[in-house]
C-alpha positions in Angstrom: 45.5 45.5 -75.3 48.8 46.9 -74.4 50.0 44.5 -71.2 49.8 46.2 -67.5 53.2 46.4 -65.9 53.1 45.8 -62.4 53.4 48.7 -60.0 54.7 46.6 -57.0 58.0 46.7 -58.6 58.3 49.5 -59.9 61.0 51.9 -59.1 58.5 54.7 -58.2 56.1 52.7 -56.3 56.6 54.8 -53.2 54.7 54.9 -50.1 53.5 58.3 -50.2 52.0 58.0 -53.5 50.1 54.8 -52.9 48.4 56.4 -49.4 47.7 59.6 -51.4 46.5 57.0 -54.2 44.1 55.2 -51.5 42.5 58.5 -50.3 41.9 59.9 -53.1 40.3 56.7 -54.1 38.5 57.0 -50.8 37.1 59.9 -51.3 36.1 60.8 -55.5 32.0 60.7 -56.2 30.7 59.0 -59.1 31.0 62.1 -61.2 30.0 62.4 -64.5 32.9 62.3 -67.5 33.8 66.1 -68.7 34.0 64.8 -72.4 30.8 62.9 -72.5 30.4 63.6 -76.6 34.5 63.1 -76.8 35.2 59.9 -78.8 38.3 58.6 -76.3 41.4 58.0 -78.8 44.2 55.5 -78.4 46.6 57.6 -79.0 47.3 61.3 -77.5 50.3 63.6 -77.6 52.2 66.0 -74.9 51.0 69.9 -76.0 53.3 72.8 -75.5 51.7 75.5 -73.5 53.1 78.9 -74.2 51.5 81.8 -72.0 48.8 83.5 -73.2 49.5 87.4 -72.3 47.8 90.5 -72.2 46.9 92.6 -75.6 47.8 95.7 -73.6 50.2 96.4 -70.8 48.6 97.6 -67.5 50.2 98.6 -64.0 47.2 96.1 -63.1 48.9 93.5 -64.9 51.6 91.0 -63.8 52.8 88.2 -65.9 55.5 85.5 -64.9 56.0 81.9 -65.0 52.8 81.0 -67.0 50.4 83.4 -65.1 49.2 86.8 -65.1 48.6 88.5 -62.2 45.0 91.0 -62.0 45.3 93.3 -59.0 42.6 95.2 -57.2 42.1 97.9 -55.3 44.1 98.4 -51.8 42.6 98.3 -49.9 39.4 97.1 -51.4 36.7 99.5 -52.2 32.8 98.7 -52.5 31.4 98.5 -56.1 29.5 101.3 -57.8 26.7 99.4 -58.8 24.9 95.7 -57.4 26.0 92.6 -58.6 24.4 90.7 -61.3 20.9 88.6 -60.5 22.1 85.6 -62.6 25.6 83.5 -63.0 24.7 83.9 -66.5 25.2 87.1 -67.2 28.6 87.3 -64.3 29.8 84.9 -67.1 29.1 86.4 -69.9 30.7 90.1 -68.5 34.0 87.7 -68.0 34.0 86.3 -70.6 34.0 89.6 -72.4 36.2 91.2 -69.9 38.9 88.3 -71.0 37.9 88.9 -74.8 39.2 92.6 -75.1 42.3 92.1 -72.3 43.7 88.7 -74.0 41.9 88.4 -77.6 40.1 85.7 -78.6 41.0 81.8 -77.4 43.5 80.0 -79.4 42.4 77.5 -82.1 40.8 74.1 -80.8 40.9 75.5 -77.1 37.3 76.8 -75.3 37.0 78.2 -71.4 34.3 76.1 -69.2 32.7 77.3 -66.3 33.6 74.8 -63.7 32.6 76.9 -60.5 30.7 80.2 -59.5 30.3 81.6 -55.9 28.6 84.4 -55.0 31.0 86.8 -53.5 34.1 88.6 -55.2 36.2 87.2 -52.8 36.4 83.7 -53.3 34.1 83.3 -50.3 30.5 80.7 -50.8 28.7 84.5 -50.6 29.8 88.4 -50.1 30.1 88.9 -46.1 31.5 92.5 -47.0 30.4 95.8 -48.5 33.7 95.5 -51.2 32.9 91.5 -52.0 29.7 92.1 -53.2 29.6 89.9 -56.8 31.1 87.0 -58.4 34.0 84.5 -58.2 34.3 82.1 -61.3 36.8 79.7 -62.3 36.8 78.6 -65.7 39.2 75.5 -67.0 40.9 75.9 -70.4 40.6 72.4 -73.2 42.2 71.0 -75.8 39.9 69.8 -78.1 37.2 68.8 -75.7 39.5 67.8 -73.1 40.7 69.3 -69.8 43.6 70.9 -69.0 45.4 72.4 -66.0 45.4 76.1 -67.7 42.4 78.2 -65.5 41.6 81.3 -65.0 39.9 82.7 -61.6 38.2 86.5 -61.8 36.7 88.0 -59.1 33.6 90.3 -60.0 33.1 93.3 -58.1 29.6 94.6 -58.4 29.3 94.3 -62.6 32.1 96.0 -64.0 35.3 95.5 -61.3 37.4 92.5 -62.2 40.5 91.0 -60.9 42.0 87.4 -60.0 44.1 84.9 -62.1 44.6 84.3 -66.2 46.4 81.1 -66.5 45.8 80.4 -69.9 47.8 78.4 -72.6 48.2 78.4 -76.6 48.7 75.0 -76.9 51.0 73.3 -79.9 50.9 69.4 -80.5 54.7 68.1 -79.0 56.6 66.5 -82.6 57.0 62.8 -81.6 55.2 62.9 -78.6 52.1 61.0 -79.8 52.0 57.6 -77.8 49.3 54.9 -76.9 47.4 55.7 -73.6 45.7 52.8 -71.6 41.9 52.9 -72.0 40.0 53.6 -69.3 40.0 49.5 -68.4 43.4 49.6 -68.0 43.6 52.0 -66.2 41.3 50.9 -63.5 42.9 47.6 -63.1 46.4 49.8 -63.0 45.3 51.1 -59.9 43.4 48.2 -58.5 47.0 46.8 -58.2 48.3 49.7 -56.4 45.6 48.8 -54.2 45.9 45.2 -53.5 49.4 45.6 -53.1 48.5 47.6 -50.1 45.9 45.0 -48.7 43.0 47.8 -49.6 39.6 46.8 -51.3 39.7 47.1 -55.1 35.7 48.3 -55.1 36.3 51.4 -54.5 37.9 51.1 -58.0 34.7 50.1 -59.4 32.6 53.1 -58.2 34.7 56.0 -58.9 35.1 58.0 -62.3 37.9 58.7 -64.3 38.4 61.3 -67.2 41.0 61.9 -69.5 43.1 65.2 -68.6 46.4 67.0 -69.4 48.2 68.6 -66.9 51.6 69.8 -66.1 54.5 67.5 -66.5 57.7 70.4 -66.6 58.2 73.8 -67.6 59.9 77.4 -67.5 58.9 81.3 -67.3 57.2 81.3 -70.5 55.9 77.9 -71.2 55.4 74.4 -69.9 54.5 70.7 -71.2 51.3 69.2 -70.5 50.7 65.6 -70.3 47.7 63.1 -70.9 46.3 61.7 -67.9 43.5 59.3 -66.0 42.0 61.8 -63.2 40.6 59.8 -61.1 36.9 61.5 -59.8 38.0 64.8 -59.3 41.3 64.4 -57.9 43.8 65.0 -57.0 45.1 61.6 -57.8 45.9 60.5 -61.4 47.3 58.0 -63.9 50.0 59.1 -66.3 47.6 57.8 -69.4 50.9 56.3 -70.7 53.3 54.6 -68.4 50.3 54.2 -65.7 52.9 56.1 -63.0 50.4 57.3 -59.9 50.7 60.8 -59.2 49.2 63.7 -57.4 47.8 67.2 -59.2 49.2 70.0 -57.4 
């Protein structure tokens, strides 16, 4: 088992960390692992995310520093036609609309549908004659696991779609590959982060963790991802490797 290194003297064992640390620790549910048929490794590597642009250009269509941009109508217009009856088949029009904008997904990588409202405003349901549809957000992996790379469209009636691509093609980092801390590790990493603070460690205990990579640095065209222990749904993590406490966002 690769030894824990003590947080308490670590040089960046700061204060606002650990309190953002303890409430996020406060607050995660006992939610169930993304990567429940993922054997965990022991060893993970850093990707290279390069952005993953548009087949066509479009004066809809605004790409810079990993993201492109979807506008919509201004002001907003109502739809043509209802919205869909089912999430189901919201999805599957996305999923298509991304398709034959972006081609298919990169080797190794799938989207997930993470959330769905129902309104094409990002609202929990339409309030308007224009937001009549869908919003879904659908997360971007890496051979089973998570990543940071999303992309949010916004449904107008069954055919209208703007929002948010944020999507990566992802290349394994030469040299990156290190040992991560198992999840074990990892829990008793933080427990010291709490007991150093006088907190209860149960809290440890009852929350789930999941393994992750998000953004450690980057430019206008890519950025480097990183493996890491969410803990519950964040936004509090682990670096998987050096066990540094950090916040998502």
């Amino acid at each position: 088992m690769k030894p824990i290194t003590p947080l308490v003297t670590a040089p960046f064992f700061a204060l606002p960390v650990v309190l953002l640390a303890i409430g996020t620790l406060a607050g995660c549910r006992g939610v169930p692992s993304p990567e429940p048929t993922i054997a965990l490794p022991t060893v993970m590597p850093r990707l290279r995310g390069t952005t993953f642009l548009p087949l066509r250009p479009s004066p809809a269509f605004h790409s810079g520093w990993g993201s492109v941009t979807v506008e919509g109508d201004h002001p907003p217009v109502p739809a043509s036609e209802p919205p869909f009856a089912t999430d189901a088949e919201a999805e599957q029009v996305l999923r298509g609309w991304l398709t034959q904008n972006f081609g298919p997904l990169p080797p190794d990588t799938e989207l997930r549908m993470t959330n769905v409202l129902h309104s094409a405003s990002g609202s929990d349901v339409a309030r308007f004659d224009w937001d009549q549809g869908h919003t879904i957000t659908f997360r971007q992996t890496w051979r089973g696991f998570l990543t940071d790379r999303f992309a949010v469209l916004y449904l107008q009636g069954r055919s209208k779609v703007h929002g948010t691509v944020d999507l990566a093609r992802f290349t394994v980092i030469p040299g990156s590959e290190a040992r991560i801390l198992d999840e074990a590790e990892a829990r008793e990493q933080f427990a010291q982060v709490l007991r150093s603070m006088g907190q209860d460690t149960a809290m440890v205990r009852d929350c789930s963790m999941h393994l992750e990579f998000l953004y450690a640095t980057g430019d206008e065209t890519s950025c480097e991802l990183r493996p890491v222990w969410m803990i519950g749904d964040g936004p509090g993590f682990l670096d998987a490797v050096t066990g540094q406490p950090g916040r998502n966002g």
